[in-house]
C-alpha positions, 0 to 999 in steps of 0.5 A: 378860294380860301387857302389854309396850311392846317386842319383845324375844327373848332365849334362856332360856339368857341369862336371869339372874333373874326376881323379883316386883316391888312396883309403888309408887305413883308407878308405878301412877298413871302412863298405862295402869297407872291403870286397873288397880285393882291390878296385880302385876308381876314383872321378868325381868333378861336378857343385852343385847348391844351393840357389840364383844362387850359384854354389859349386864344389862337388864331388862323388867317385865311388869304384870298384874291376876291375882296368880295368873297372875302367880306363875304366870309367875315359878314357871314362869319360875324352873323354866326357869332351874333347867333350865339345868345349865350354870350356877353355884350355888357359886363360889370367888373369888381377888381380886388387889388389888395387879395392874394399878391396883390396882381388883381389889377395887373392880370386884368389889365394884360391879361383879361381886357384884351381878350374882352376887348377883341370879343367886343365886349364892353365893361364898367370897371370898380376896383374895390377900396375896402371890404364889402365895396362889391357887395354894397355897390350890387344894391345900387347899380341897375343891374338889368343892364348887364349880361354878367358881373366879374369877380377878379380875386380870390373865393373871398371876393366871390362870395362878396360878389355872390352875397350882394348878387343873392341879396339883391335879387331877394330884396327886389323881390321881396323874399325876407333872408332871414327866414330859413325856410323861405323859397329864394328866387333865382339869379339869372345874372351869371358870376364869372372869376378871373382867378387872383386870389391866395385861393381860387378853389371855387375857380378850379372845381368849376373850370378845372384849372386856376388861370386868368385867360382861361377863365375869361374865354369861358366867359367871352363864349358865355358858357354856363354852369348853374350852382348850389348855394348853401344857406346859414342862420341861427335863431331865424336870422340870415348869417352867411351863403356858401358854395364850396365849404362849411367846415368845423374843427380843423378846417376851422381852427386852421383859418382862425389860426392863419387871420393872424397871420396874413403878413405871411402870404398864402405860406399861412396855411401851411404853417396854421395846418401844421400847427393845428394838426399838432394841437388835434382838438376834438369838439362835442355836438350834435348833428342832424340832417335830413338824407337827400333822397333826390339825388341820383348819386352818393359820395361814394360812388366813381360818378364826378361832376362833368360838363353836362352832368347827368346826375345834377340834371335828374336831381334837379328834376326829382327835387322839383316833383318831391317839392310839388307833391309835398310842398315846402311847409311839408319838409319838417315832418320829413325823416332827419337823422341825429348823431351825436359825438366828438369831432375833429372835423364837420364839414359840409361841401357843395362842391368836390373843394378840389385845388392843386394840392387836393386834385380830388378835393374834399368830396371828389364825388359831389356835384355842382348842382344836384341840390345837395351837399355832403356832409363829412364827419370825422369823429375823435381818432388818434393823430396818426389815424387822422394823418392817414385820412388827410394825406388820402386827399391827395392820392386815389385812395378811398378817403372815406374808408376809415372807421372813424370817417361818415359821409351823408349826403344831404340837403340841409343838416344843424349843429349844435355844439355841446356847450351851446346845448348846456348854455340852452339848458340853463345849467351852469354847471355843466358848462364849468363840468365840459370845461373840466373834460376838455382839460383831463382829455388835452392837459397841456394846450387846449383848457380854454378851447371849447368851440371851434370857428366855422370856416365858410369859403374861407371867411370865419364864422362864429357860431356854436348854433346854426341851421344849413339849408341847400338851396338847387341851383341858385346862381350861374357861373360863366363856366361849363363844369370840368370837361373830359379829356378829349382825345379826338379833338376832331370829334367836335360840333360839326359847325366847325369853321374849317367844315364852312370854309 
């Protein structure tokens, strides 16, 4: 018999390795193993969870004096791992070595390969030597080799990632991204990030935590979370995808700022917030969008994004029958909605954009992938109105219960900036005219400011014009969605290895 000192149930699914083990002396001559003329062992390396969304690898080691039973138990433990389909055997690696403080490299190395070493797992390694090295390199390799590709940096090498991937999976089949209204097909090929990056916010809205070991036992165990991804053109030509946040304004203005000043480290954006928010410009526009009537959910509700999420199931569902009955050529004679004003902040998030700071993030009710996003309006208040409506991000509070603020929820929206719209209208003088009202509005320190830059996951994105579309579940992530807290960890799956043995 097999002999244990604690209880301990874990789902198979949540086993990484099982391997026999050579008991040494020292360890055979300790309390009860001492009577066994020679025990056999094997160990069986399994997902612990801790506080906040932390995963740990742990272990346990069964001893027995029957050397057949105990091959027995690893044979027929090794064809319980080789069920789960679900799980990586090939991965392609991207490191970013110089994100972040520059550990990509070493946190892979100590912390990530061993891990996918011990769950069998082979890798071909590219660390990347300039921008957009990822990128060009996923139209080149055969990527029907691999089960997943891994990003190792912050949101900023996701997206690399995240651009090439989309981008091949159109070419190879023949979808123009330049056309904003063309059906893209989706990747079947699984993104997974070891978090290394000055901001791992993509990271922590899907897995609840930012950490490298934790990330990559969702990986090993080949969990999967399908992923919105929103699509950005002007004048029917492709800009940019984004997955967590679209933002004008401050949002924008605050990361203009601090590409400045990256000698500064991640200290830039605190510093770039502070000094935005003292210069609180405001931008004129319009809005227009067309309401997502699919989704079972709105930005207001208590309803957030869970492992297994109910709602992004249904929207999916409901989205495919609206786009069966009407058809895509159909979606223009749907309603849209058109808001005209002065802004502080436009932002449209995929994702609730939680972070450490911000737990709930910016939209604590949106949902991974119910095929929408939500659109965030923060018209022209006074500094200390918007002050009130930042610092919300980081309490319980209803941050959406200001006058000033609107939120819709949306599956694709345009934004046109008041002096884009003058230059289209081909009067020159109103152009000089806005010019004017920007000076007599902030006399002192924004004359020359008339557009805001886009922040788009953290890169900058110069457009006064642009069309926004959401695309349902158009990527994978190795990762499960944040999990509620359990508190009876016995109330597991009941193929548990204890229960086995």
């Amino acid at each position: 018999s097999c002999v244990y000192t604690e209880n301990c149930f874990v789902p198979t699914s949540e086993i990484i390795a099982v391997e026999e083990t050579e008991l040494n002396k020292k360890q055979r001559n300790t309390g009860k193993w001492q009577k066994m003329a020679k025990p056999h062992a094997f160990t069986v390396y399994y997902v612990k969870k801790a506080r906040n969304h932390r995963w740990r690898c742990s272990d346990v080691t069964f001893w027995c004096v029957d050397e057949h039973l105990c091959n027995q138990w690893i044979q027929a433990l090794k064809e319980l791992l080789e069920m789960q389909k679900s799980r990586p055997k090939q991965l392609l690696v991207y490191i970013n070595p110089y994100g972040g403080k520059r550990q990509g490299k070493r946190i892979y190395e100590q912390k990530v390969a061993p891990l996918f070493s011990l769950a069998s797992i082979s890798t071909d390694v590219v660390v990347t030597e300039h921008a957009n090295h990822a990128k060009d390199n996923l139209f080149e390799v055969n990527i029907n080799k691999y089960d997943g590709v891994v990003c190792v940096g912050g949101d900023g090498m996701f997206s690399e990632v995240m651009h090439g991937l989309i981008g091949r999976m159109q070419k190879d089949s023949g979808i123009d991204q330049n056309n904003p209204k063309a059906p893209l097909v989706q990747c079947n090929i699984r993104i997974g990030i070891i978090p290394a990056g000055s901001t791992d916010c993509i990271c922590y809205s899907t897995v609840g935590i930012s950490d490298p070991v934790t990330s990559a036992l969702h990986i090993i165990v080949g969990d999967c979370q399908p992923l919105d991804v929103s699509s950005i053109h002007h004048n029917n030509t492709f800009l940019k995808y984004y997955v967590s946040l679209l933002g004008y304004g401050f949002y924008g203005d605050i990361l203009k700022d601090s590409e400045k000043k990256r000698w500064m480290g991640p200290m830039r954006y605190d510093y770039s917030g502070f000094k935005t928010f003292l210069s609180h410009h405001y931008y004129e526009g319009t809005i227009s969008f067309q309401p997502a009537k699919h989704t079972r959910g709105s930005p207001r509700d208590k309803d957030g994004c869970r492992t297994g999420c109910y709602i992004c199931k249904r929207s999916e569902q409901q989205l495919a029958e609206q786009q069966k009955e009407s058809g895509l050529k159909h979606e223009e004679d749907e309603e849209w909605k058109v808001i005209k004003g002065k802004f502080l902040a436009i932002n449209a998030v995929n994702m609730s954009c939680a972070c450490p700071r911000s737990p709930k993030g910016l939209s604590p009710a949106a949902h991974l992938a119910d095929g929408s996003a939500d659109l965030i309006l923060v018209r022209k208040c006074s500094r200390f109105d918007f002050l009130r409506y930042l610092v919300r991000h980081t309490n319980q509070d209803d941050q959406f219960d200001f006058s000033f603020v609107d939120v819709h929820r949306v599956k694709s929206f345009q934004f046109t900036s008041k002096l884009s719209e003058d230059n289209e209208s081909n009067v020159t003088d109103i152009g000089k005219k806005r010019f004017g009202q920007f000076c007599r509005d902030h006399p002192v320190c924004c004359c020359n400011i008339a557009n805001s830059t886009w922040n788009c996951d953290g890169e900058t994105l110069d457009s006064s014009a642009i069309e926004v579309r959401v695309h349902c579940q158009l990527m994978k992530l190795f990762a499960r969605g944040i999990e509620e807290n359990c508190k009876d960890e016995a109330a597991y799956s009941q193929s548990s290895v204890e229960q086995l043995l």
